[in-house]
KETIDREN-168125 format. One line per 10 residues: their letters; for each residue x, y, z of C-alpha. Coordinates in nm, 4 decimals, m for minus. Last residue first. Layout:
<ropas>
A	X/Y/Z; ...
</ropas>
This chain:
<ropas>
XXXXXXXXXX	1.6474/1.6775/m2.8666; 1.6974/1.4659/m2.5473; 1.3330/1.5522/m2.3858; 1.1973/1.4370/m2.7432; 1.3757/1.0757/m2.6818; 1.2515/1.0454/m2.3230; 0.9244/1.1053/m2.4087; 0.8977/0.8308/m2.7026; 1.0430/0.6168/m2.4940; 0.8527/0.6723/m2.2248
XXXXXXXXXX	0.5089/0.6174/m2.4416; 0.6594/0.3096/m2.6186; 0.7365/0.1392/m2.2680; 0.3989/0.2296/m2.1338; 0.2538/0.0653/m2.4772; 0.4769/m0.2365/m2.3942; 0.3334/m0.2360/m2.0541; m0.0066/m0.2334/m2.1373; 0.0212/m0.4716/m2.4446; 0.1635/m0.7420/m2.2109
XXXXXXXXXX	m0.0452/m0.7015/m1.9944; m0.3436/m0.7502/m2.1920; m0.1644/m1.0707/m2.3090; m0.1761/m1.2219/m1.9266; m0.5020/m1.1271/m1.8747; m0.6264/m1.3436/m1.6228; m0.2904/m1.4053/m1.4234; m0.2018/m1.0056/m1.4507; m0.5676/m0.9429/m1.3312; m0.5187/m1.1970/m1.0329
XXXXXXXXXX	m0.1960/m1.0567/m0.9082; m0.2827/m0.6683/m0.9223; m0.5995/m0.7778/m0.6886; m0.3321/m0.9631/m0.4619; m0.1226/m0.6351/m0.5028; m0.4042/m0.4483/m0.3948; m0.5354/m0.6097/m0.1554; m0.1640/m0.5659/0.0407; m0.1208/m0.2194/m0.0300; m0.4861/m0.1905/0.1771
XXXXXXXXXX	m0.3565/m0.4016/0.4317; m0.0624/m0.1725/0.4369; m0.2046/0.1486/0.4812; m0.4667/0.0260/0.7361; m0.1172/m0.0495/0.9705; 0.0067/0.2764/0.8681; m0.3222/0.4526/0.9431; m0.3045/0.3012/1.2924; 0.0376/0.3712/1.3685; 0.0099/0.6980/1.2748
XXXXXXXXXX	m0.2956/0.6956/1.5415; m0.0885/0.5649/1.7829; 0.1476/0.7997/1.7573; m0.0866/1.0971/1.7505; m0.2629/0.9827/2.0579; 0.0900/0.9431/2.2668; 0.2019/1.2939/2.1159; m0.1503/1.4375/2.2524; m0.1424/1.2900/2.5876; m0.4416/1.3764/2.7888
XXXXXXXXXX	m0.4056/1.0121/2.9975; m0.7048/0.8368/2.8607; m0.6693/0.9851/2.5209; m0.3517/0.8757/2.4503; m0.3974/0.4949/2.6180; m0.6792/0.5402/2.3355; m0.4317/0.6228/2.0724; m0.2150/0.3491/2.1695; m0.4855/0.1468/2.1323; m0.5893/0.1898/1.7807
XXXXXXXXXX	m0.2065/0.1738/1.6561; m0.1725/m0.1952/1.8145; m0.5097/m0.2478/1.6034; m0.4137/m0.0997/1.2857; m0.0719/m0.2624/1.3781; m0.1926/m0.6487/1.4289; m0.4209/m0.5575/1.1567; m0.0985/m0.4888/0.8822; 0.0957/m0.7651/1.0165; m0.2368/m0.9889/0.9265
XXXXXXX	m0.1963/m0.8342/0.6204; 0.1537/m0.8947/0.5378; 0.1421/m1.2571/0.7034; m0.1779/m1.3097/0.4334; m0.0127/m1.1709/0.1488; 0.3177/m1.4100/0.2011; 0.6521/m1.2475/0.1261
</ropas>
């Protein structure tokens, strides 16, 4: 899936969301203003997933070896957990 689609998706809802919520207000209606407010923080939700995977991205591609060692240490740990749980 392409970051920037995601995210623009993401401020297309925000902003969707944003309205909703005043249409809400305008008319007194609290399940209309709760909607769109869901909406909103769902939208925000996943721009912010979104910058995160592309900052998640960049440190992988800069520190390739680093993440290695993370995840095989994060393999070891389980492991090791799962082996004392079955004891």
């Amino acid at each position: 899936m392409n970051m920037g689609t995601t995210k623009a998706e993401g401020t297309i809802r925000e902003l969707a969301g944003d309205a909703q919520e005043a249409v809400g207000d305008m008319l007194d209606d609290a399940g209309m203003r709760l909607s769109g407010k869901a909406k909103a923080l769902c939208g925000k939700s996943q721009q912010l997933a979104t910058d995160a995977a592309v900052v998640t991205r960049e440190a992988i591609a800069d520190n390739p070896l680093a993440t290695l060692g993370l995840a095989a240490g994060i393999g070891f740990a389980l492991g090791a957990l799962w082996a004392a749980s079955r004891e």
